[in-house]
MOPAC internal coordinates of N, CA, C and O (Angstrom, degrees):
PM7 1SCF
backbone

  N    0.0000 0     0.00 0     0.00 0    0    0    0
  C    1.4511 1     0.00 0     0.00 0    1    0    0
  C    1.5224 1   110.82 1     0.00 0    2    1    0
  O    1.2310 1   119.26 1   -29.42 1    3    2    1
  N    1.1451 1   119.02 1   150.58 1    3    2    1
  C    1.6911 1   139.80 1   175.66 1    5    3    2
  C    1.3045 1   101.52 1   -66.99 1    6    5    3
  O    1.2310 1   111.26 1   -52.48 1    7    6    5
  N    1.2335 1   134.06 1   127.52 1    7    6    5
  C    1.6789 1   136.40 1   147.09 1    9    7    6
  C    1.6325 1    99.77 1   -97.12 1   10    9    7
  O    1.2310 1   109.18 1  -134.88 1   11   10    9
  N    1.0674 1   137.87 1    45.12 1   11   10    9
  C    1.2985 1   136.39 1   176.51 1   13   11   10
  C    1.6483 1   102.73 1  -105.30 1   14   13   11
  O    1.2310 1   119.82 1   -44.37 1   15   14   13
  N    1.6694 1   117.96 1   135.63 1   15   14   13
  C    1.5100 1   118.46 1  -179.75 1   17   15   14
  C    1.2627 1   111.24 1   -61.73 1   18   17   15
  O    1.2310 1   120.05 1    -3.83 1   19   18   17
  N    1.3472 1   117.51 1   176.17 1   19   18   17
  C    1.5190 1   113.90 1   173.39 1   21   19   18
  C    1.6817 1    94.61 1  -124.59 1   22   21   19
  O    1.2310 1   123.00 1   -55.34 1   23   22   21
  N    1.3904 1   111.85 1   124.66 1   23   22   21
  C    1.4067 1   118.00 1   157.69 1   25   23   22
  C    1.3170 1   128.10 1   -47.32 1   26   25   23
  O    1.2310 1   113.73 1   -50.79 1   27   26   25
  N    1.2737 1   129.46 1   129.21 1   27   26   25
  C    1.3246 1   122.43 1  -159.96 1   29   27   26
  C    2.2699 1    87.74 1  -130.01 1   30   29   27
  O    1.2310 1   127.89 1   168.10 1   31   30   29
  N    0.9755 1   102.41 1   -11.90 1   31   30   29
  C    1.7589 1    98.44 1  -175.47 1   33   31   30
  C    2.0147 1   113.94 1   -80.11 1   34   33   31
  O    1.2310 1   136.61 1    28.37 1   35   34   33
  N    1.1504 1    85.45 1  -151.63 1   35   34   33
  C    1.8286 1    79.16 1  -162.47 1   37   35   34
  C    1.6472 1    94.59 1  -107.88 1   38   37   35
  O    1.2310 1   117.08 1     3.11 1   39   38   37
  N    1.5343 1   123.15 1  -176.89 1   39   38   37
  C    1.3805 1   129.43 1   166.20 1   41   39   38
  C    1.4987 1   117.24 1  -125.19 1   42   41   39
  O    1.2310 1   129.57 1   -23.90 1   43   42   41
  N    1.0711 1    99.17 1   156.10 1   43   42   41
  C    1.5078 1   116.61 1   173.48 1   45   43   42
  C    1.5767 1   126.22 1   -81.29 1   46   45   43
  O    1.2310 1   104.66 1   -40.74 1   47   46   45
  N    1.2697 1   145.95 1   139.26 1   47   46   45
  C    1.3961 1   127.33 1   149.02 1   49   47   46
  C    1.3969 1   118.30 1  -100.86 1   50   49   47
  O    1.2310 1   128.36 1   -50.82 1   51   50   49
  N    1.7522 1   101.51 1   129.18 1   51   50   49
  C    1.8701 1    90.87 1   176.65 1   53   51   50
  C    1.5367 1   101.67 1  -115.32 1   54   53   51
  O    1.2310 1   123.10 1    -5.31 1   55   54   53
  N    1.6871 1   111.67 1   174.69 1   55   54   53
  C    1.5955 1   110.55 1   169.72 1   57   55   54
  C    1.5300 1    84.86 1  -107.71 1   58   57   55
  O    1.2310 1   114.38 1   -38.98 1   59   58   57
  N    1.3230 1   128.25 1   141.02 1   59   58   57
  C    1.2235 1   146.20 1   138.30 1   61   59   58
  C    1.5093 1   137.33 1   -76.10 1   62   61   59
  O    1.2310 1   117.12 1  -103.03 1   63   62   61
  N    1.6961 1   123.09 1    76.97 1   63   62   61
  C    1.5080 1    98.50 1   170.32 1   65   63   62
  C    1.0565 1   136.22 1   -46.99 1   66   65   63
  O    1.2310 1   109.09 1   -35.65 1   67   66   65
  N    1.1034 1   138.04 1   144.35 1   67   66   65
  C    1.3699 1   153.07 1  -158.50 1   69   67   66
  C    1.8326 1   103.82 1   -86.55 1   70   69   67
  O    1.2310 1   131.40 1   116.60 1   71   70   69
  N    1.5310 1    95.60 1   -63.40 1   71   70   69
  C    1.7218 1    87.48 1   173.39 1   73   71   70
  C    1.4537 1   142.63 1   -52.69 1   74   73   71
  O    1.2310 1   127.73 1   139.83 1   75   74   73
  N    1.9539 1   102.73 1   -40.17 1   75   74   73
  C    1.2724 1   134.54 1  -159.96 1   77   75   74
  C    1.6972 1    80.41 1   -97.72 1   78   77   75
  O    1.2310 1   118.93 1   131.84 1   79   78   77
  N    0.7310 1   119.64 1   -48.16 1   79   78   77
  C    1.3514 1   112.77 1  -148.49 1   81   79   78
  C    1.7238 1   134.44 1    75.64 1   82   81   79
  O    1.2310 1   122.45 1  -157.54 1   83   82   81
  N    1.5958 1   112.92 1    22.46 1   83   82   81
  C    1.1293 1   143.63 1  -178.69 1   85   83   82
  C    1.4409 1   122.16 1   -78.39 1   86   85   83
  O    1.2310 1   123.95 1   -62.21 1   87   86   85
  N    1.3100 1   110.03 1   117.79 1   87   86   85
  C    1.4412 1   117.97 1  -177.63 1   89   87   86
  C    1.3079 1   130.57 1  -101.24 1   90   89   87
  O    1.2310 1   117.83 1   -77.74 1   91   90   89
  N    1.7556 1   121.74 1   102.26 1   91   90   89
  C    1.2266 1   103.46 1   177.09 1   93   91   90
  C    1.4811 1   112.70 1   -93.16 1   94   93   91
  O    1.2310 1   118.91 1    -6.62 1   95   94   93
  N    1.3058 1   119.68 1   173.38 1   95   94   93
  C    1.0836 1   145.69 1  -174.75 1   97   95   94
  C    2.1999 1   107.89 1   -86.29 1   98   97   95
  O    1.2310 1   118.65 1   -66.44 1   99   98   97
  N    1.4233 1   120.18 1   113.56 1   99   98   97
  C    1.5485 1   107.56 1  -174.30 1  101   99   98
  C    1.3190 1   103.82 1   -87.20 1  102  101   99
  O    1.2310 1   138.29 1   129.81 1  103  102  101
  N    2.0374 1    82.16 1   -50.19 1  103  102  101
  C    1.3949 1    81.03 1  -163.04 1  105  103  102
  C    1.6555 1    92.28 1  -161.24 1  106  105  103
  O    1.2310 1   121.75 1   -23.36 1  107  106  105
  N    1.5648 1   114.25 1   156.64 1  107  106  105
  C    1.5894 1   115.10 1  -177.15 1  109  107  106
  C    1.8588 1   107.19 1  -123.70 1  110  109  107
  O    1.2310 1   119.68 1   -20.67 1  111  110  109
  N    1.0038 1   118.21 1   159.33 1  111  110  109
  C    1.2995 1   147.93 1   160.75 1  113  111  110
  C    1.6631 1   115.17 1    56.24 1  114  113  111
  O    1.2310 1   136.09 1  -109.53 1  115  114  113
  N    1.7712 1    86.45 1    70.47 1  115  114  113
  C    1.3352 1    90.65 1   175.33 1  117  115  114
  C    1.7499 1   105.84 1  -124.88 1  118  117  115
  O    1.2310 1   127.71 1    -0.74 1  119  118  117
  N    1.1841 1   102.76 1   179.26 1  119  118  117
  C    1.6027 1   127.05 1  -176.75 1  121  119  118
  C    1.9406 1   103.50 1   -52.78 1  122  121  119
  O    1.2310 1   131.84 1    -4.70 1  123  122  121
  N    1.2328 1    94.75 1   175.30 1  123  122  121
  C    1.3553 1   101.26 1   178.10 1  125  123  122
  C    1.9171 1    89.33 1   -80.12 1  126  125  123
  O    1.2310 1   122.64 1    87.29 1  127  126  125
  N    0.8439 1   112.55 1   -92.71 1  127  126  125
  C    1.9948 1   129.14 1   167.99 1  129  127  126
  C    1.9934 1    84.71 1   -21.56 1  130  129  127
  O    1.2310 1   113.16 1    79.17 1  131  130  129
  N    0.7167 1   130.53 1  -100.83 1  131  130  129
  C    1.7596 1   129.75 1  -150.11 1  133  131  130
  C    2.0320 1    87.05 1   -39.37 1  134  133  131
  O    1.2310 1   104.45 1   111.79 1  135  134  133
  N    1.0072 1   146.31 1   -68.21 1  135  134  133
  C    1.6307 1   141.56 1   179.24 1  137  135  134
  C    1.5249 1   101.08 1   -51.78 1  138  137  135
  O    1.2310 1   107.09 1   132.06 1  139  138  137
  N    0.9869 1   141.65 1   -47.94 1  139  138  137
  C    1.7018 1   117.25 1  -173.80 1  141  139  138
  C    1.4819 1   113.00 1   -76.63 1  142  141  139
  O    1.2310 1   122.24 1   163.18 1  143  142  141
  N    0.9976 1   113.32 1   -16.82 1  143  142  141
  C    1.7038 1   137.84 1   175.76 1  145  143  142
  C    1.6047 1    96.01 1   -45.70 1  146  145  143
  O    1.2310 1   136.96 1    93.88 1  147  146  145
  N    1.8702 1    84.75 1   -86.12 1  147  146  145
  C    1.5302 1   109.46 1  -165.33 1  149  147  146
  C    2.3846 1    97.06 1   -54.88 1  150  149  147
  O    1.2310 1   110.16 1   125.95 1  151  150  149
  N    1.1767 1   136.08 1   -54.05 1  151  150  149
  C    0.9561 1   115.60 1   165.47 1  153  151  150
  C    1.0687 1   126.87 1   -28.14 1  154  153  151
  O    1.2310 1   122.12 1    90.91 1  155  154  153
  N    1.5046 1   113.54 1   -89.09 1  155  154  153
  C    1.5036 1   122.82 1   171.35 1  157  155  154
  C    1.5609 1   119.18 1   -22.02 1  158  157  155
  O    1.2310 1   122.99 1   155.41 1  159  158  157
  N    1.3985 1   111.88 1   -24.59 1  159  158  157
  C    1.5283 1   110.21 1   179.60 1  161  159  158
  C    1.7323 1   117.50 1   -90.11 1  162  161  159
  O    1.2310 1   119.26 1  -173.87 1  163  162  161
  N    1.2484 1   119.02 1     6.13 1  163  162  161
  C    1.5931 1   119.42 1   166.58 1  165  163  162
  C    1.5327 1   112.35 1   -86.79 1  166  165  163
  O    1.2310 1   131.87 1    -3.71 1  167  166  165
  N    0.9316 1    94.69 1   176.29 1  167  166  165
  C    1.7412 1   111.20 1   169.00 1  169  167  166
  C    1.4735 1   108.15 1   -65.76 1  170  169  167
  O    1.2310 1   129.92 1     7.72 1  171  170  169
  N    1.3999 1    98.47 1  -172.28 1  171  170  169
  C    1.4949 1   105.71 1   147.48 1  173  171  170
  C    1.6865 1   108.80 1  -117.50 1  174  173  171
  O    1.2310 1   117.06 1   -21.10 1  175  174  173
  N    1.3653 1   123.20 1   158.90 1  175  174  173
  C    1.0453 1   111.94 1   170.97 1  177  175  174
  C    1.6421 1   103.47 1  -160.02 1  178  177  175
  O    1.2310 1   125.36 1   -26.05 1  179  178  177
  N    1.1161 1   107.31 1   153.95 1  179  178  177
  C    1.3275 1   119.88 1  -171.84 1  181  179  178
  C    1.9655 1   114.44 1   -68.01 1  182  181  179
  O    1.2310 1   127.38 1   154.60 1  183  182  181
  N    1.2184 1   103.41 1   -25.40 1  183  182  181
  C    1.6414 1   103.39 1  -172.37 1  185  183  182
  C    1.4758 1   106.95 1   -97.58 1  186  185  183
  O    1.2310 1   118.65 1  -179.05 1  187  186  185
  N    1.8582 1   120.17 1     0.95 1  187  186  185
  C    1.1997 1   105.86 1   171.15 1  189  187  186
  C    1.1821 1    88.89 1   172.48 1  190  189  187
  O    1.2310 1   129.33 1   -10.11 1  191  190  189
  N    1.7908 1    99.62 1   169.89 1  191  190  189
  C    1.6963 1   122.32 1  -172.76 1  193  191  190
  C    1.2978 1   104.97 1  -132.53 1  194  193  191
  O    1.2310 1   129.64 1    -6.00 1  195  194  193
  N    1.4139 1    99.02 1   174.00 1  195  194  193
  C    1.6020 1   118.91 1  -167.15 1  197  195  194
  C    1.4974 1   103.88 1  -132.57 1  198  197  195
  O    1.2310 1   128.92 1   -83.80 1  199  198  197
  N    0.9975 1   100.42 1    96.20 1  199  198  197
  C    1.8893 1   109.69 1   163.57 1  201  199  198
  C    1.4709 1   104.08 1   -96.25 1  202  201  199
  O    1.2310 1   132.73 1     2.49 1  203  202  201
  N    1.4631 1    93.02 1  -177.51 1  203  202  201
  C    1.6885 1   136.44 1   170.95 1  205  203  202
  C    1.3328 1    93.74 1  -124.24 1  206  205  203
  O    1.2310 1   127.10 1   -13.64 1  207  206  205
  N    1.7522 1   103.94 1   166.36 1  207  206  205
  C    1.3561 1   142.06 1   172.74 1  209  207  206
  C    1.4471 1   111.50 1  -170.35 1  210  209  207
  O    1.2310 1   131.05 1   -13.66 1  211  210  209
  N    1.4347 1    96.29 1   166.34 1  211  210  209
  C    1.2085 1    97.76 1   178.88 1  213  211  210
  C    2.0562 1   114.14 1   -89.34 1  214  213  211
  O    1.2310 1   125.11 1   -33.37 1  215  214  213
  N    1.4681 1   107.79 1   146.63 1  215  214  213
  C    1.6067 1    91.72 1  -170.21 1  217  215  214
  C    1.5822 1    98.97 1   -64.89 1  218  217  215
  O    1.2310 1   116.87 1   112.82 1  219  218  217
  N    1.6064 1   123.57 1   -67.18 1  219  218  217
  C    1.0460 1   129.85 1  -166.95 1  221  219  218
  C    1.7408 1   109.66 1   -83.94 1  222  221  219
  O    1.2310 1   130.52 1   -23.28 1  223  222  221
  N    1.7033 1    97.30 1   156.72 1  223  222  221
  C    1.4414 1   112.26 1   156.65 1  225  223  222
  C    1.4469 1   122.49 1  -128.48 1  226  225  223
  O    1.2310 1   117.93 1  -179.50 1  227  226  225
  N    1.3293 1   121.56 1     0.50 1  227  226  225
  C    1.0709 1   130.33 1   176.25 1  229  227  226
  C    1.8953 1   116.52 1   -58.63 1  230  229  227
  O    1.2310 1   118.22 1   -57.57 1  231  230  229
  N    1.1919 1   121.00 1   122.43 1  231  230  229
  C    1.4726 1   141.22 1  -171.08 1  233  231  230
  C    1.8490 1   110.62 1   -19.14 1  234  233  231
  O    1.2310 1   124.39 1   129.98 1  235  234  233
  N    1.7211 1   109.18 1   -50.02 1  235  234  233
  C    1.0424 1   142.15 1   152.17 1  237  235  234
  C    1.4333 1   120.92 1   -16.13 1  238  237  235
  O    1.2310 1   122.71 1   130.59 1  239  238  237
  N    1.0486 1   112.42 1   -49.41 1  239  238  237
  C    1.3366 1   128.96 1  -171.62 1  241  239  238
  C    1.7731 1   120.46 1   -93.12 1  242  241  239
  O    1.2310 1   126.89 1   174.83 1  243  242  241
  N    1.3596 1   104.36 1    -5.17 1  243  242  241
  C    1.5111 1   127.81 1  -167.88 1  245  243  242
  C    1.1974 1   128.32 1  -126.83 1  246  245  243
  O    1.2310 1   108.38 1   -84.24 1  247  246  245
  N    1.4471 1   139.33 1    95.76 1  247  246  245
  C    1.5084 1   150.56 1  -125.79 1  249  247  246
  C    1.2284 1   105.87 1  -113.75 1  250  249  247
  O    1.2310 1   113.63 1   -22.01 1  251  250  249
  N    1.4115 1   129.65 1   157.99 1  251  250  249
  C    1.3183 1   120.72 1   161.98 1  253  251  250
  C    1.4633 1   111.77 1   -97.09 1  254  253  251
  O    1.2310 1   126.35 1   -43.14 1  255  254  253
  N    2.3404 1   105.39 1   136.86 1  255  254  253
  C    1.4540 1   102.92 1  -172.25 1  257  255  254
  C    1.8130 1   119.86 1   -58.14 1  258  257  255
  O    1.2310 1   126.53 1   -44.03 1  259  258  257
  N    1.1222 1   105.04 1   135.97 1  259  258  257
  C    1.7879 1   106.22 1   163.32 1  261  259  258
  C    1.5160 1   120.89 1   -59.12 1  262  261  259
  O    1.2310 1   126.30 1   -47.10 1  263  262  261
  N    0.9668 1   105.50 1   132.90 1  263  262  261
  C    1.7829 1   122.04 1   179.41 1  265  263  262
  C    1.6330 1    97.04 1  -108.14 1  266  265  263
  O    1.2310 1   120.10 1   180.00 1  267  266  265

């Protein structure tokens, strides 16, 4: 079994250049499902990517799993 928390807060989407390594900001405080969405919905393109993250890391935000 996992002893790892479960995130319970929202995510971010950023674009990542690839060269710079520069992160903008798309969009903030969505669902796990509403951020893979909005990813999944770009292109691909060679000068940069589109992740998720999580917004928060603060303790607060991180549950212990149910058994």
């Amino acid at each position: 079994m996992s002893n790892e928390k479960q995130y319970t807060g929202t995510y971010k989407v950023l674009k990542v250049f690839r060269k710079s390594h520069r992160r903008e900001v798309i969009s903030r405080g969505l669902t796990f499902d509403e951020a893979r969405a909005l990813v999944n919905s770009y292109p691909s393109s060679n000068r940069s990517m589109v992740i998720f993250t999580k917004q928060y890391y603060a303790d607060k935000y991180f549950t212990e799993p149910k058994n």
